[in-house]
C-alpha positions as CSV (number, residue, x, y, z in Angstrom):
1,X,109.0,206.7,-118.2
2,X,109.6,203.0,-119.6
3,X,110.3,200.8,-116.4
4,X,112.9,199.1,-118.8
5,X,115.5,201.7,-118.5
6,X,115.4,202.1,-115.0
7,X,117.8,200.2,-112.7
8,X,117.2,198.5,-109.5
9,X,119.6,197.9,-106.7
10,X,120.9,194.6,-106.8
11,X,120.6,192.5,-103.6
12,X,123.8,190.8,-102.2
13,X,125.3,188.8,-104.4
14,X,123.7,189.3,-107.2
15,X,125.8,189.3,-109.9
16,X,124.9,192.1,-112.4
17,X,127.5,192.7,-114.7
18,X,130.8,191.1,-116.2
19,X,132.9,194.0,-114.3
20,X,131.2,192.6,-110.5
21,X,132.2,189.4,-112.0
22,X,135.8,190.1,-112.5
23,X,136.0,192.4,-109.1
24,X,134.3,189.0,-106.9
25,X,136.7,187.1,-108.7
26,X,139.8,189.1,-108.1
27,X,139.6,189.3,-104.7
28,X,138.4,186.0,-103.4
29,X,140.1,183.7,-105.9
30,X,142.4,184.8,-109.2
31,X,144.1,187.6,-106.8
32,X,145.4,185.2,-104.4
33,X,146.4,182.5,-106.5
34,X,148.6,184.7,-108.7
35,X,149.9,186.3,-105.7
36,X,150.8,182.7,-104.6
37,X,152.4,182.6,-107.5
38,X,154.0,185.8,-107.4
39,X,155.4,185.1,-104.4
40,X,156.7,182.0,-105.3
41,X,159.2,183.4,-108.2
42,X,160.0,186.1,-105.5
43,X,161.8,183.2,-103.2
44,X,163.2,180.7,-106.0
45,X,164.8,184.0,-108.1
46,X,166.5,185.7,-105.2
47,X,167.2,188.7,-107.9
48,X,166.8,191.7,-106.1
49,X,164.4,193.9,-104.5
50,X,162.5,195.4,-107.1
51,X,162.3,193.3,-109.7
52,X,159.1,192.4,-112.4
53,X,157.8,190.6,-110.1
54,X,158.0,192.8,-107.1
55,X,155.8,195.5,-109.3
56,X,153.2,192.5,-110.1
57,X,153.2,191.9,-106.3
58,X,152.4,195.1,-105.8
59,X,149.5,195.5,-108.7
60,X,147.6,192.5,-108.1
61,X,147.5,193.3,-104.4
62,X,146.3,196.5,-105.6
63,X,144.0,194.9,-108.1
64,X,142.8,192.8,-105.1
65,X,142.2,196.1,-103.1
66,X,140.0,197.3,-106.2
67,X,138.1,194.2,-106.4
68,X,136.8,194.2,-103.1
69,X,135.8,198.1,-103.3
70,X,134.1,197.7,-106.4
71,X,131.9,195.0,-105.2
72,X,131.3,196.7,-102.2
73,X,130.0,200.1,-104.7
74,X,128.0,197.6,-106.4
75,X,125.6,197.3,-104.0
76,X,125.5,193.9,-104.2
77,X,128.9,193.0,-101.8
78,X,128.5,189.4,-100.3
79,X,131.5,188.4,-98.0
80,X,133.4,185.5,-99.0
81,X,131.0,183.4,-97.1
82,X,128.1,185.0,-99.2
83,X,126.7,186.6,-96.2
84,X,125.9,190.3,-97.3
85,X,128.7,192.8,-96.7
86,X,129.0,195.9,-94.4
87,X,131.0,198.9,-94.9
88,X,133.5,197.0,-91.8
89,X,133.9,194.5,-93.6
90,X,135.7,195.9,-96.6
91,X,137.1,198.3,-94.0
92,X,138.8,195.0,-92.5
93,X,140.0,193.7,-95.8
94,X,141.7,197.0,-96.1
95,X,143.3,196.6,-92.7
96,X,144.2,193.3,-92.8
97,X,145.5,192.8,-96.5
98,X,147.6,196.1,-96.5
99,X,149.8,195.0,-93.9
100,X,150.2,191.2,-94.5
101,X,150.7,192.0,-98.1
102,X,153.9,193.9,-96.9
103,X,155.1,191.3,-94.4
104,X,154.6,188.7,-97.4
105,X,156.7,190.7,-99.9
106,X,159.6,191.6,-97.4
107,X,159.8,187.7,-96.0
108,X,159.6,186.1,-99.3
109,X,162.3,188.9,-100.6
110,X,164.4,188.2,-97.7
111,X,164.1,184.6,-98.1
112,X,164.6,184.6,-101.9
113,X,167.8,187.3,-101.8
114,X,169.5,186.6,-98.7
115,X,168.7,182.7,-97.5
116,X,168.7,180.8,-100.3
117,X,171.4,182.5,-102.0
């Protein structure tokens, strides 16, 4: 068999594709940035509870969420230190990013709907 073809593990933080790439970059930097964003027009528009950019809250957390498990799949997860990642460590993401993703949306919604209007 030709030794070409076959495919080695990567080692952590290797970068072997566009797709680890993007799922690296999704979770430790475009994600929260655009969430920033996100939660930004949330406050200053105060129109409404579900609203555009409510459902773009919700998919780039989401997106964030599918970042951090495809690198982990990869083989080649690295935490954002670039120590190599454990399966506890995307556990923890998980378990921390779910819920202060929801007290984010429902402070910046309260803030945006109810205080400053």
């Amino acid at each position: 068999m030709d030794s070409s073809l076959e495919s080695t593990p990567a080692k952590p933080g290797e970068i072997s594709s566009l797709w680890l790439l993007g799922a690296r970059m999704t979770w430790i930097m475009v994600g929260p940035i655009v969430l920033l964003a996100v939660t930004y027009g949330i406050v200053s528009g105060g129109t409404g509870w579900l609203t555009c950019l409510d459902v773009a809250f919700g998919i780039v957390a989401g997106l964030m969420l599918v970042g951090r498990w495809a690198e982990h799949r990869s083989g080649s997860a690295t935490t954002s230190r670039g120590e190599p990642a454990t399966p506890e460590h995307l556990k923890r993401y998980v378990t921390v990013l779910i819920p202060v993703m929801a007290a984010v949306w429902v402070i910046a919604n309260l803030v945006g709907n109810h205080v400053l209007n």
